[in-house]
Residue, then its C-alpha position, 0 to 999 in steps of 0.5 A: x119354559x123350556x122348547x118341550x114344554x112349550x111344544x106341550x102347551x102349544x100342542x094342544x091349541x087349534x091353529x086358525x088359518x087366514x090370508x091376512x096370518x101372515x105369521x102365526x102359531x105354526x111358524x114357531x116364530x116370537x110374535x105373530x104378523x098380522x096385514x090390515x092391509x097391502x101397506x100395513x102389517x101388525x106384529x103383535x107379542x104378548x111377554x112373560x117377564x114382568x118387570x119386577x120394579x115400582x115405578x111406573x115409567x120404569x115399568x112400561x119402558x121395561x115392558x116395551x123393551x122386551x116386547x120390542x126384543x121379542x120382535x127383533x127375535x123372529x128368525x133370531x137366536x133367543x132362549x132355545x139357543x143357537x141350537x134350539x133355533x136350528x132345529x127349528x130350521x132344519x125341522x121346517x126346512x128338511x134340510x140339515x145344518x153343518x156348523x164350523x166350531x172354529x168359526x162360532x163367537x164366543x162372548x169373552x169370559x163365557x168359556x172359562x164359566x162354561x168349563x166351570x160348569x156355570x149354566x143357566x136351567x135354560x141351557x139343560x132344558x134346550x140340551x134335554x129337548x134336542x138330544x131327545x128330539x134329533x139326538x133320538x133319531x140319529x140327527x144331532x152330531x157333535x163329535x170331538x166338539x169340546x163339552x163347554x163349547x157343546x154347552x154354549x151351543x145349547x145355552x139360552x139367550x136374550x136378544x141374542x143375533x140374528x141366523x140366517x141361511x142365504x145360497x152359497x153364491x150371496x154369501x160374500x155380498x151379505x157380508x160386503x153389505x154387512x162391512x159397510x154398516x159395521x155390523x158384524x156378521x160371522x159365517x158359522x156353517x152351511x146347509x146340507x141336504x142330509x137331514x142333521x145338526x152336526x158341529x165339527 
């Protein structure tokens, strides 16, 4: 289901406010949080994608694996793409996003398909919803951007990375923190204070 469907099936529900809804239907988020109490929290998920198998183990590891995968998801990029979740930032935010092509990773082989024009429904529903919504207001640039790399931007993923904004004068030390876990962690972009998503 794309993000404006989802907005027109979600539109529609009354959304309940409670101390203890830490995280609910008005975050955007992949699961909702929920406090029990001062110590504990419950996230909870319902997935869409039964596993499609008829062993019963199989099935439940399945199961708990993309329920799992949707929790790692809040804040994280997923099936609206690496766009599709900045429009939620900037929508949330009131700030824009400038992201630096150079600096975008790309999966090897995914730009030799993308050039050939290999792409999910996902990725045109995500580019059909950001280029009516920001791209209708003016709030979407993607000049000079090559048309594969635009596409990738668009293109929905499962268990895709983690974005997130931190103030300029944190940014070494995230990373330095970053490096002495060998993870990996790419500086893509940063935040303006003009209300666009822009790629250059």
């Amino acid at each position: 289901m794309g993000p404006g469907d989802l907005q027109d099936v979600l539109g529609g529900l009354r959304v309940e406010a409670h101390p203890d809804l830490l995280v609910g239907l008005d975050k955007s988020d992949d699961a909702a949080v929920y406090r029990v109490s001062d110590e504990v929290a419950i996230v909870e998920t319902v997935d869409f994608f039964p596993p499609i198998v008829d062993d019963p183990y199989t099935y439940g590891a399945i199961a708990a694996a993309n329920s799992m995968s949707d929790v790692y998801a809040m804040g994280g990029v997923t099936g609206f793409g690496l766009l599709g979740h900045l429009g939620e930032m900037v929508g949330a935010s009131g700030a824009g996003v400038r992201l630096r092509a150079k600096d975008l990773p790309v999966l090897p082989g995914a730009l030799p398909l993308a050039e050939k024009g290999y792409w999910s429904g996902g990725m045109k529903r995500n580019r059909r919803h950001l280029e009516t919504t920001f791209g209708g207001r003016g709030q979407l640039a993607l000049p000079s951007v090559p048309e594969a790399l635009v596409g990738l931007l668009f293109e929905s993923e499962t268990s895709g990375g983690l974005i997130f904004g931190v103030a300029p004068e944190r940014a070494s030390a995230v990373r330095e923190g970053f490096d002495r876990r060998r993870e990996l962690c790419w500086e893509i972009g940063e935040v303006t204070q003009e209300l666009l998503i822009s790629v250059a």
